[in-house]
C-alpha positions in Angstrom: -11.4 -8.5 4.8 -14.9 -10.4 6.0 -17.7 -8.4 5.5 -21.4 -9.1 6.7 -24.6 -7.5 6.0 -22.3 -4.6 7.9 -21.0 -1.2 6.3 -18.2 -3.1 5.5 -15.8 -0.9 3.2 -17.2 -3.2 0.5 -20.4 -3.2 0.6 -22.8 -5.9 1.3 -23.6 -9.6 1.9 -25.5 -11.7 -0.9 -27.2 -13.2 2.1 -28.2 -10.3 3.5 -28.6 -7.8 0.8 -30.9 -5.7 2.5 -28.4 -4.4 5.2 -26.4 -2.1 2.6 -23.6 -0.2 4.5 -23.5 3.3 4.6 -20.1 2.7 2.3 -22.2 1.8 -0.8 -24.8 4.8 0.0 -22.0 7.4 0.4 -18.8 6.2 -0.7 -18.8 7.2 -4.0 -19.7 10.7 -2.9 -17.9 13.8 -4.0 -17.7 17.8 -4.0 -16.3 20.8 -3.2 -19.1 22.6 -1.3 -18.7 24.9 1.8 -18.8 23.0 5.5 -22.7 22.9 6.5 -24.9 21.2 8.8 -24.5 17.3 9.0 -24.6 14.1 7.2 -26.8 11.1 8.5 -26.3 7.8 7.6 -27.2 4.4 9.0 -25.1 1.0 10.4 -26.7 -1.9 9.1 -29.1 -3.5 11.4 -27.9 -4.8 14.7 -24.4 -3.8 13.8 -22.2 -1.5 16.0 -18.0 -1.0 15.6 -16.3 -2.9 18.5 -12.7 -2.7 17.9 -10.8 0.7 17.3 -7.1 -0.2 17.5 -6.0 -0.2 13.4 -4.4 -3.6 14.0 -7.6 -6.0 14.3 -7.2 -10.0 14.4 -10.1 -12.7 13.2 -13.9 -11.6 14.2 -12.7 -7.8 14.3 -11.3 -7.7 10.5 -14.3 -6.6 9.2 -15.5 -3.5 7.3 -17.6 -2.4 10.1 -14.5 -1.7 12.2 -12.1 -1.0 9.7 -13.6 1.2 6.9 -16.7 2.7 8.3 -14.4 3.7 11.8 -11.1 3.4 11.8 -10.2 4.8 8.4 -12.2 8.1 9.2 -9.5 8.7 11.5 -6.6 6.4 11.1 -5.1 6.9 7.4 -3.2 4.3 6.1 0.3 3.9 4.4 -1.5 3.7 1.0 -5.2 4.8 0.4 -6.9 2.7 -2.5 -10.0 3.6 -4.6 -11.8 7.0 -5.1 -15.1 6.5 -7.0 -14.6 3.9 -9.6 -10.9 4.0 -9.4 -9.6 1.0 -7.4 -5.7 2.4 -7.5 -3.6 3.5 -5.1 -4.4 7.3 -4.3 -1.3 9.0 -4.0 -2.7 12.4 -2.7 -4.8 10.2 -0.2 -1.8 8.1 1.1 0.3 9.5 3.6 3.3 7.7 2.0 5.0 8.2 -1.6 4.9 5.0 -3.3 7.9 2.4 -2.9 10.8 2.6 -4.7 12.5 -0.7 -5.8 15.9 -2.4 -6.1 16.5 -3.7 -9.4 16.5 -7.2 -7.7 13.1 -7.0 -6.2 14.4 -7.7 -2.5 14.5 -4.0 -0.9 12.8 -1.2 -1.3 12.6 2.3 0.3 9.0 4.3 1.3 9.4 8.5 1.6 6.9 9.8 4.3 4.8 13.4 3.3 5.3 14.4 6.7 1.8 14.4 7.5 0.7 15.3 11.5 -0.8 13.6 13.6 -3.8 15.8 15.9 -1.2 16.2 18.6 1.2 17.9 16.7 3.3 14.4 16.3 4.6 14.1 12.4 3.1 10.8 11.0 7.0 9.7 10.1 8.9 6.6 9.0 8.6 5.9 12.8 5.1 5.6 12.4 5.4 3.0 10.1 8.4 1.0 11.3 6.1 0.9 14.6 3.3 -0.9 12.9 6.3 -3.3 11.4 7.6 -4.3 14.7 4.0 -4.6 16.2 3.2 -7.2 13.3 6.6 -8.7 13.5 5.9 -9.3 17.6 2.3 -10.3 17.6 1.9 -11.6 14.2 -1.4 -13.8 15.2 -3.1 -10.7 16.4 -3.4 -9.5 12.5 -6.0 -11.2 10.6 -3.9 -10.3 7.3 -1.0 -12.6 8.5 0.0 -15.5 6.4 2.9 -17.6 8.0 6.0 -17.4 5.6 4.9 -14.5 3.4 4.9 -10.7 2.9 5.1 -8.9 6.6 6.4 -9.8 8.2 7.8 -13.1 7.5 9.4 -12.1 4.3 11.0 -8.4 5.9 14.8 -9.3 7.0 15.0 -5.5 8.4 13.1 -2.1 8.5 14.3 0.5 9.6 13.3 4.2 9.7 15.5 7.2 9.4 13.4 10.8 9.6 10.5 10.3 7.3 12.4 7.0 5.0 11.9 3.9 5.6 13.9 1.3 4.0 12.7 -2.7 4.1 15.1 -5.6 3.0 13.3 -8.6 1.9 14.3 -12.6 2.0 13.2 -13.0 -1.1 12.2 -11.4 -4.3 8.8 -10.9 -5.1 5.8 -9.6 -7.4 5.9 -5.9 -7.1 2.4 -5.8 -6.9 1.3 -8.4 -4.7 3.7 -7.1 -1.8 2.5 -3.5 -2.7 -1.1 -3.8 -2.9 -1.5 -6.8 -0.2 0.5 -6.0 2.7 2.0 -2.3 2.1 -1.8 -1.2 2.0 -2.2 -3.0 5.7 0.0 -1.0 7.0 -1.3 1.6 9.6 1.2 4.5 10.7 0.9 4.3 14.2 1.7 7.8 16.5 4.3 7.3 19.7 1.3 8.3 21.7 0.3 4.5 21.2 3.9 3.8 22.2 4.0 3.7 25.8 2.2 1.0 28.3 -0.4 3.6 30.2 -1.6 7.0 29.7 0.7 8.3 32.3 4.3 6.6 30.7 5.8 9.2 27.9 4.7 8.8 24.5 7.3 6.5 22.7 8.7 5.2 25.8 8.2 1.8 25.1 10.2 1.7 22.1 8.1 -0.7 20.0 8.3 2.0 17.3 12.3 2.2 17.5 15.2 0.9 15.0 15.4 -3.0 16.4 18.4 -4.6 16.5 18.0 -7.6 14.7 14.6 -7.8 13.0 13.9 -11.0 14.6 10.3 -12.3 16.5 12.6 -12.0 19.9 14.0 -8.7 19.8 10.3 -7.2 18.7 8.6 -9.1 22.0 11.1 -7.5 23.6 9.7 -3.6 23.3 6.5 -4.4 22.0 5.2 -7.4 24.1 3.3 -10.9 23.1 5.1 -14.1 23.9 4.4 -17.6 23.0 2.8 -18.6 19.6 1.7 -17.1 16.5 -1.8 -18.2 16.8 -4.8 -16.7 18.5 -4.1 -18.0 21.7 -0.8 -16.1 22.2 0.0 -14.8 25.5 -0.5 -11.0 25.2 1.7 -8.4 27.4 3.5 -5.2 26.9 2.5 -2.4 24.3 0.6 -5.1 22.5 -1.8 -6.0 25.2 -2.0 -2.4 26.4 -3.7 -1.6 22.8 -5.6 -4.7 22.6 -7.1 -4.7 25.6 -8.5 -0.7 25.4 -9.3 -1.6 22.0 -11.7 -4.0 22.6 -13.0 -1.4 26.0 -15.8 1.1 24.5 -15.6 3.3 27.6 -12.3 4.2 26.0 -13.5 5.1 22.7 -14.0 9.3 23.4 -13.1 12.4 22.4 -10.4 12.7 25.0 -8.7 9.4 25.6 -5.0 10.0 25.4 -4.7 7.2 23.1 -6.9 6.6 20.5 -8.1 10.5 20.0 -4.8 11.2 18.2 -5.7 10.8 14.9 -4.1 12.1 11.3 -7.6 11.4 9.4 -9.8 14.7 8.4 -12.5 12.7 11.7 -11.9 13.0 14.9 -14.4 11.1 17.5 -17.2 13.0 19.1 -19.1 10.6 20.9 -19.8 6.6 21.2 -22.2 3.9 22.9 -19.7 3.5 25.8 -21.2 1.1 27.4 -21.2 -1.4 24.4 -24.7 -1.6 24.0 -24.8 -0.3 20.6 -27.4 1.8 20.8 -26.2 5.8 20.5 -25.2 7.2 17.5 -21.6 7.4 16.2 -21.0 11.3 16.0 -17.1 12.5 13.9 -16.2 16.1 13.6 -13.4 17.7 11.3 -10.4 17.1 12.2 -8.9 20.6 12.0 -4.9 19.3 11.9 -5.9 16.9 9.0 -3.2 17.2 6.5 -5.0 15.2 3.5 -6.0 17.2 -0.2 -9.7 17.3 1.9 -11.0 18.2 5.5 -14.2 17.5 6.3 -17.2 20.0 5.0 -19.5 19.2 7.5 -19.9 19.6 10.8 -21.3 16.6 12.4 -21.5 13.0 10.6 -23.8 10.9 12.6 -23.8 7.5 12.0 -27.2 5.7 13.5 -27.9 2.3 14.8 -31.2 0.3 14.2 -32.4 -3.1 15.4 -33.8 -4.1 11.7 -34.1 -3.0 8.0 -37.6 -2.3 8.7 -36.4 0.4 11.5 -33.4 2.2 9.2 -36.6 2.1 6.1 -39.0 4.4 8.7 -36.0 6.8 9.3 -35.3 7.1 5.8 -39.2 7.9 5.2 -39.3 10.2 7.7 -36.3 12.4 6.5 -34.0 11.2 9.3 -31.3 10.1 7.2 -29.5 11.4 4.3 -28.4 7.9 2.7 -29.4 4.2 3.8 -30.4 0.4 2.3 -33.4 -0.8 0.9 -34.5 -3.9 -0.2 -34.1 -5.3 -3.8 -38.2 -4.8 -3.7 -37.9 -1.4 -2.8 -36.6 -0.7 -6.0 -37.2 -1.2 -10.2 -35.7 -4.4 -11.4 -31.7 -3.5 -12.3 -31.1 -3.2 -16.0 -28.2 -5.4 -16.3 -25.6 -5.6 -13.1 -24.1 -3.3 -11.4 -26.6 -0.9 -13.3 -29.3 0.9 -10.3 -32.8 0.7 -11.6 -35.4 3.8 -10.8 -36.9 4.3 -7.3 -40.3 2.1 -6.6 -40.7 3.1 -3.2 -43.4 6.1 -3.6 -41.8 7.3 0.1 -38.3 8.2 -1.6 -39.2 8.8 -5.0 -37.7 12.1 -6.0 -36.0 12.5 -3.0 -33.2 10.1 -3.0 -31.1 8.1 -5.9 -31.0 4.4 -6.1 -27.2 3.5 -5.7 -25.5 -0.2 -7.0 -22.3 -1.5 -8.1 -19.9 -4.3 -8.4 -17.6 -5.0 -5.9 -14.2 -6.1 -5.5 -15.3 -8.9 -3.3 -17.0 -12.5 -3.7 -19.8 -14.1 -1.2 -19.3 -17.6 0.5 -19.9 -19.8 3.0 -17.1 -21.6 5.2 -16.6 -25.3 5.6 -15.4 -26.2 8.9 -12.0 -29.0 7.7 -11.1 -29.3 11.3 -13.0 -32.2 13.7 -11.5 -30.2 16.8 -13.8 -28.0 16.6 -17.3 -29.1 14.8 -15.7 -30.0 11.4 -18.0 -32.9 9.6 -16.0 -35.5 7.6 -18.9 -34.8 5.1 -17.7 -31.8 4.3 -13.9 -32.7 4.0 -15.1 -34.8 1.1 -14.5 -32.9 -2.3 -17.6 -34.5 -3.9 -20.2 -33.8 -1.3 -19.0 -29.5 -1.5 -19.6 -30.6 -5.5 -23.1 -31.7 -4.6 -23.9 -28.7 -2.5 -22.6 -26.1 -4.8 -24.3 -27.8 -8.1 -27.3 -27.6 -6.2 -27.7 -23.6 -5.5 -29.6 -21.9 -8.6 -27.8 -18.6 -8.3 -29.2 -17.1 -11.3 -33.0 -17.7 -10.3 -31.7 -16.2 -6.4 -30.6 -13.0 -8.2 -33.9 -12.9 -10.3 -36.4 -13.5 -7.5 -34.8 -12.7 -4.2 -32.2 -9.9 -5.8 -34.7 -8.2 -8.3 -31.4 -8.4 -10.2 -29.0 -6.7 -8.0 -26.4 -9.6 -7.8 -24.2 -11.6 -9.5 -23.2 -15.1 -9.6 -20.3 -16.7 -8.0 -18.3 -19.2 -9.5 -14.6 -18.9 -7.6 -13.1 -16.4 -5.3 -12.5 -14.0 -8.4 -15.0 -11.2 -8.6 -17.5 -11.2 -11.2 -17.8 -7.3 -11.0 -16.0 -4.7 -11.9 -14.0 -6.4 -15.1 -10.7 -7.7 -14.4 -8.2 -10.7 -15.8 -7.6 -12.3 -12.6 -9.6 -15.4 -13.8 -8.7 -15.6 -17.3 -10.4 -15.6 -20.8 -11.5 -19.2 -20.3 -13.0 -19.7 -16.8 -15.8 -21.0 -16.8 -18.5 -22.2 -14.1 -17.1 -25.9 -13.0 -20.7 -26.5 -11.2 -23.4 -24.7 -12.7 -26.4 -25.6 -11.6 -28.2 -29.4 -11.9 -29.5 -31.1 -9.5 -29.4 -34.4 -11.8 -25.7 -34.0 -11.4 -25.3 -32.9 -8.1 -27.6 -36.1 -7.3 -25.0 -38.3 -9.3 -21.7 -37.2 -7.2 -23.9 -38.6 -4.7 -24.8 -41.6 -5.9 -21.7 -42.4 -7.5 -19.7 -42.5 -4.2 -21.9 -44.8 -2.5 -25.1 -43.0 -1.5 -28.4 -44.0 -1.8 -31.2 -40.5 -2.2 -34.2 -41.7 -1.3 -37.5 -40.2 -3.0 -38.0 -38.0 0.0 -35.8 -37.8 3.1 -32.3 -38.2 3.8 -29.7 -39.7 1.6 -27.7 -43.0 3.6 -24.4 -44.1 2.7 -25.1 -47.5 1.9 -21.5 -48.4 0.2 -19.5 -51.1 2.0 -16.7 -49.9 3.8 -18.3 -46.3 3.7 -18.6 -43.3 1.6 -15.2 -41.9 2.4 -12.4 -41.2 5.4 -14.9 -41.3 8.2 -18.0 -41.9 6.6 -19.3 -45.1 7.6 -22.0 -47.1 5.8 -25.6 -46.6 7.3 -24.4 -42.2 8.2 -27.0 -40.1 7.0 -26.2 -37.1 5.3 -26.6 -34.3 7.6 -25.4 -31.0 7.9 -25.7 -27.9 10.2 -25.5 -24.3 8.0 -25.4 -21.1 10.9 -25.9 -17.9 9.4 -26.9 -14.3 9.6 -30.5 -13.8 8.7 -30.8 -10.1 9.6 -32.8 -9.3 6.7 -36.0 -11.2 5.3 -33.8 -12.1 1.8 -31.5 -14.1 3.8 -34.2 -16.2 5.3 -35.4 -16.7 2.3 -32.8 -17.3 0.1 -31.7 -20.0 2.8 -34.9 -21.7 2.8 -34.8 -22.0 -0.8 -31.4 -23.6 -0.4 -32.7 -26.0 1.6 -35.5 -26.8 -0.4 -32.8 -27.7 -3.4 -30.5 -29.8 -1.1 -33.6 -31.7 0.3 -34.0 -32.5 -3.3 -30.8 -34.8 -3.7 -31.1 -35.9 0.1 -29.2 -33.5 1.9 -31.2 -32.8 4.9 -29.6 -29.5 5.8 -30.2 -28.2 9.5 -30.5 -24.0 9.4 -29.4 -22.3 12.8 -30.6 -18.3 12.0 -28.6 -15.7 13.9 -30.2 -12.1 14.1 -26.4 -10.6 15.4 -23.1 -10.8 12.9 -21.4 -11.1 15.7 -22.5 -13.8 16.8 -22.0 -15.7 13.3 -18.6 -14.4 13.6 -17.1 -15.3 16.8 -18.7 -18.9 16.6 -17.1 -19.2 13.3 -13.2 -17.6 14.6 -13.6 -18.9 18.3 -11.5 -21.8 17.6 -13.5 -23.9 20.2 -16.8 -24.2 18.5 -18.8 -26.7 16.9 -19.4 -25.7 13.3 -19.7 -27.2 10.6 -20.4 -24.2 7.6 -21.2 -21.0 8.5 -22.0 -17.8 6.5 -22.6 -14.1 7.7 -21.1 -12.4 4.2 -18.3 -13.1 2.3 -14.8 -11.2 2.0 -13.8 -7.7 0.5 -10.4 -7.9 -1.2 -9.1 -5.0 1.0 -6.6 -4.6 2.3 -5.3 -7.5 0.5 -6.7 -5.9 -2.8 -4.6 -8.3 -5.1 -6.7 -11.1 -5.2 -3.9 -14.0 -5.0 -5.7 -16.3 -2.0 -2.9 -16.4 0.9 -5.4 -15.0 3.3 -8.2 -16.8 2.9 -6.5 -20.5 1.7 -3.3 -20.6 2.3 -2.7 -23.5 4.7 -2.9 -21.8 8.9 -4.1 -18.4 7.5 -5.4 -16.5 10.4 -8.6 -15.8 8.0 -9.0 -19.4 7.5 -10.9 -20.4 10.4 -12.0 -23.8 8.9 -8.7 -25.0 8.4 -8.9 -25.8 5.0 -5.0 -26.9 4.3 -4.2 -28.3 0.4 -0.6 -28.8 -0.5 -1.2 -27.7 -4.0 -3.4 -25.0 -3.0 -0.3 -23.6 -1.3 2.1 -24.0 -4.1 -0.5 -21.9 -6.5 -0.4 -19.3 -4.1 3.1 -19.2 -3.7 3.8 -19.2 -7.4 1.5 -16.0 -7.3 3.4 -14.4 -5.4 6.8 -14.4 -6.7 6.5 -12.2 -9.6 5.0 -14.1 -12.5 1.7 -12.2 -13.1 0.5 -14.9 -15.4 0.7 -17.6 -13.2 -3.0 -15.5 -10.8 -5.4 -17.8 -13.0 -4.1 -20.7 -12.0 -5.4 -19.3 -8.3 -8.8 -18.6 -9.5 -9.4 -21.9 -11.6 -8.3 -24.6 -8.6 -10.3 -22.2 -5.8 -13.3 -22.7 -8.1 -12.8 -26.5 -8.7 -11.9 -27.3 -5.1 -14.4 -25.4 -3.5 -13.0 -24.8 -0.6 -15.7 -22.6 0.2 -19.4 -22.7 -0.6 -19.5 -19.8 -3.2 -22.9 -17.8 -2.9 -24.4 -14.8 -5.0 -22.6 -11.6 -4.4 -25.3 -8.9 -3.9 -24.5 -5.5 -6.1 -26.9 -3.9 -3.0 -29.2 -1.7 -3.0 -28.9 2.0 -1.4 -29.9 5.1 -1.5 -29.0 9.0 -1.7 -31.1 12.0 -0.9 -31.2 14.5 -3.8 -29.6 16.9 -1.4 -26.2 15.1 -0.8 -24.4 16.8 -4.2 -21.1 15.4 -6.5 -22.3 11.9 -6.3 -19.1 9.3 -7.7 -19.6 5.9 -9.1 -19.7 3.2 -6.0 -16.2 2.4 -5.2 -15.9 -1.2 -5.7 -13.2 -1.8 -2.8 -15.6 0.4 -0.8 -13.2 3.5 -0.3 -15.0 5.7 2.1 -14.3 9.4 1.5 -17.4 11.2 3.7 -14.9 14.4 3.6 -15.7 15.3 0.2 -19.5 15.1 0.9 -21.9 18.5 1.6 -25.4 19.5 1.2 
């Protein structure tokens, strides 16, 4: 899942540090107190939930939208991460865990029997619903990946009382099916069944038995015709959702739709108009059926225009958690380790949180001319170049007062974990002599100062002619003063080895975002985060490289990229390095330093977890 400088369940963006979510200030947050008062926390800056419906395609598959909103009050099949745990809950899921043919090609899921707010059981129904939505409209999930998992890989599913039992085409790892699409999965209540607020609830039938589990027979009750991609033509149950989804004058306490919930939050009130500007208020859900209801009365989640705004509010008492900048704080012992509070405002009233994350910070190259794609770019030695040239380490020790890590390839540096293997090392670490000699050695001539030329004949590569000058365009997010700076010390480097890099600044994610998942822009690398492995929190690559990914919005298509992933997948657990070793050499993405963040606590929030590396956000175990 992307995340920006946003809440996202992860955490935060390298690039924009500063804007720690409140999922990093509270997620880790646990105790069994009484219900009292309220809990304030902050959005990051400029950063407001704009999608509600738990099925979210490209620029709404973000943390913001999905961990910090929906998940308050639409639980998933299977919860992961409490504290420091980044398992599978079982008392937090609303489903037993699967159970397994001996050949790996069916399995069946029990339901607890959870209720939904209106009395509805959350049922295999529920879930065979979500199936047949994703079967239908399969480019209107940002987890799809053509060919694999759910889907593409389900022959039937069918739901009988609170079982449901999926047949597979194939047989595959246990845990990659279980951790990277059974986690997507969103039970969805037969109030969401029907094509208006007026039709009966399940009346549509999206969430019945189908008779063949085929893309047909699922358009059929649950709408969406034509392709798979983003320009689908939406109708039936499927547009019905999308469409109020993306409407904020829907998103109250009394829409017949989306204020059926079976989290412990229910929806009190929200900016309606879009604007952004109101605070986000929950309130128990009383019918909650989780180990936890809510213990206070009223969490408030609070907007602000800029770090400097959400700072003031946290020196003033008006918020119980929040971000502050690296500076704000003592230089962190070693990563993922929170030094002591410098800020003389906070000190002894809140607790400097940090943490590893399962996630990894990046830029994307845009592979595809339609839309803004440079030929540069498409040139494996030029993303050599650029990535040899970014000092991480000296970014974390200046411009993260040590709250970062470096990356290297998609696999997280922090917590510890095997996916990359004893033996990875950094294939690019940092030299500008070298990065200056991939240059030179196909064909370019770097100048003393000023842009390098391609001065080979017959040119520097598939579309590179002799006498191009080598000139790129990097949009980001630069909602926080690290960002800015961080880029302009990029720059600088680049400049260095004749890379005259042209920085376009945006001060709204969103913006970043939909320029970079439009599918009609002009592009060329763009940055506003990097990507939380959740849902898919088995960190195998089909989302993000697989070849017409729906969270590949650059395009980036490599035949043996594809047959890693696929080997992945199957069930040979030794072959995930292979993944993390060719993502690193290919750089496919530019790989940036991945913040740890820096937030804080008041002394009066009690039963304070670990941070949750995959960002689970529990707020119903929180009290003063």
């Amino acid at each position: 899942m992307k995340f920006s400088s946003r809440a996202k369940r992860f955490v935060t963006s390298a690039v924009a540090i500063a804007s720690m979510s409140s999922g990093l200030a509270l997620a880790g947050l646990t105790s069994a107190g009484a219900a009292t008062t309220k809990l304030d926390v902050p959005l990051s800056p400029n950063d407001y939930p704009n999608y509600i419906w738990p099925f979210s395609s490209g620029a709404f598959f973000t943390v913001t939208n999905m961990n910090d909103f929906q998940s308050l009050m639409y639980r998933p099949l299977y919860w992961v991460g409490k504290g420091a745990d980044t398992t599978i809950q079982p008392t937090l899921s609303t489903g037993a865990l699967p159970v397994w043919a001996s050949d790996s090609k069916s399995l069946t899921i029990t339901m607890k029997g959870w209720k939904f707010s209106n009395g509805e059981t959350v049922d295999a129904r529920s879930v065979v619903f979500f199936i047949n939505m994703y079967m239908a409209a399969p480019g209107g999930y940002a987890g799809y990946v053509p060919g694999m998992g759910i889907p593409d890989q389900i022959s039937s599913a069918t739901a009988s009382g609170n079982v449901v039992t999926i047949h597979l085409t194939d047989a595959v790892n246990h845990n990659w099916f279980l951790y990277n699409f059974l986690t997507e999965i969103t039970p969805m209540p037969r109030a969401w069944d029907r094509l208006s607020a007026s039709a009966a609830a399940g009346s549509a039938g999206c969430g019945a038995n189908l008779d063949t589990f085929t893309r047909t027979a699922a358009r059929v009750v649950c709408g969406v015709n034509a392709s798979t991609s983003l320009g689908r033509v939406a109708s039936g149950v499927f547009k019905t959702l999308n469409d109020r989804s993306q409407d904020p004058s829907t998103f109250t306490s009394t829409d017949p739709f989306w204020s059926v919930v079976d989290g412990p939050w229910k929806l009190s009130s929200f900016d309606t108009s879009g604007a952004g500007n109101t605070p986000i208020v929950f309130v128990p859900n009383p019918a909650y059926s989780g180990p936890q209801k809510a213990q206070v009365n009223q969490l408030i989640m609070h907007p602000f225009a800029s770090v400097d705004a959400e700072k003031t509010a946290l020196a003033t008492g008006q918020l119980d958690s929040g971000y502050v900048l690296p500076a704000d704080v003592n230089t962190a012992p070693k990563p993922g380790v929170a030094g002591t509070m410098k800020w003389s405002a906070l000190k002894g009233k809140f607790n400097v949180r940090t943490g590893g994350t399962w996630s990894f910070n990046y830029a994307y190259y845009n592979f595809d001319s339609a839309t803004g794609g440079s030929a540069l770019t498409k040139q494996l030695y030029i993303r050599q170049a650029l990535q040899a040239s970014i000092d991480q380490v000296s970014i974390i020790k200046s411009l993260y007062n040590g709250y970062g890590v470096p990356t290297y390839g998609p696999i997280p540096a922090l917590p510890k974990n095997d996916f990359a293997g004893s033996n990875f090392k950094n294939p690019y670490p940092f030299s500008l002599t070298r990065a200056k000699k991939y240059l030179t050695d196909n064909g370019w001539t770097v100048p003393t100062t000023g842009t390098a030329t391609c001065t080979k004949t017959g040119g520097c590569g598939a579309g590179i002619a002799k006498g191009t000058a080598l000139t790129l365009h990097y949009e980001y997010y630069n909602g926080s003063p690290t960002a800015v700076k961080q880029m302009a010390a990029e720059k600088s480097l680049w400049a260095k080895i004749g890379i005259n890099m042209i920085l376009d600044g945006k001060s709204d994610p969103n913006t970043v975002a939909d320029d970079c998942f439009s599918g009609s822009g002009t592009w060329q690398i763009c940055q506003y985060g990097g990507w939380l492995y959740a849902p898919d929190y088995y960190p195998s690559g089909e989302l993000l490289f697989y070849t017409d990914a729906l969270s590949n919005p650059g395009y980036y298509s490599n035949a043996q990229m594809d047959a890693i992933i696929d080997a992945t997948t199957t069930g040979n657990e030794a072959l995930k390095t292979r993944y993390a070793a060719y993502a690193a050499a290919q750089v496919p993405y530019m790989y940036q330093p991945t913040g740890t963040g820096t937030g804080v606590v008041s002394t009066k929030v009690k039963g304070v977890l670990p941070v949750s590396p995959v960002g689970a956000y529990l707020p119903e175990y929180l009290h003063k």
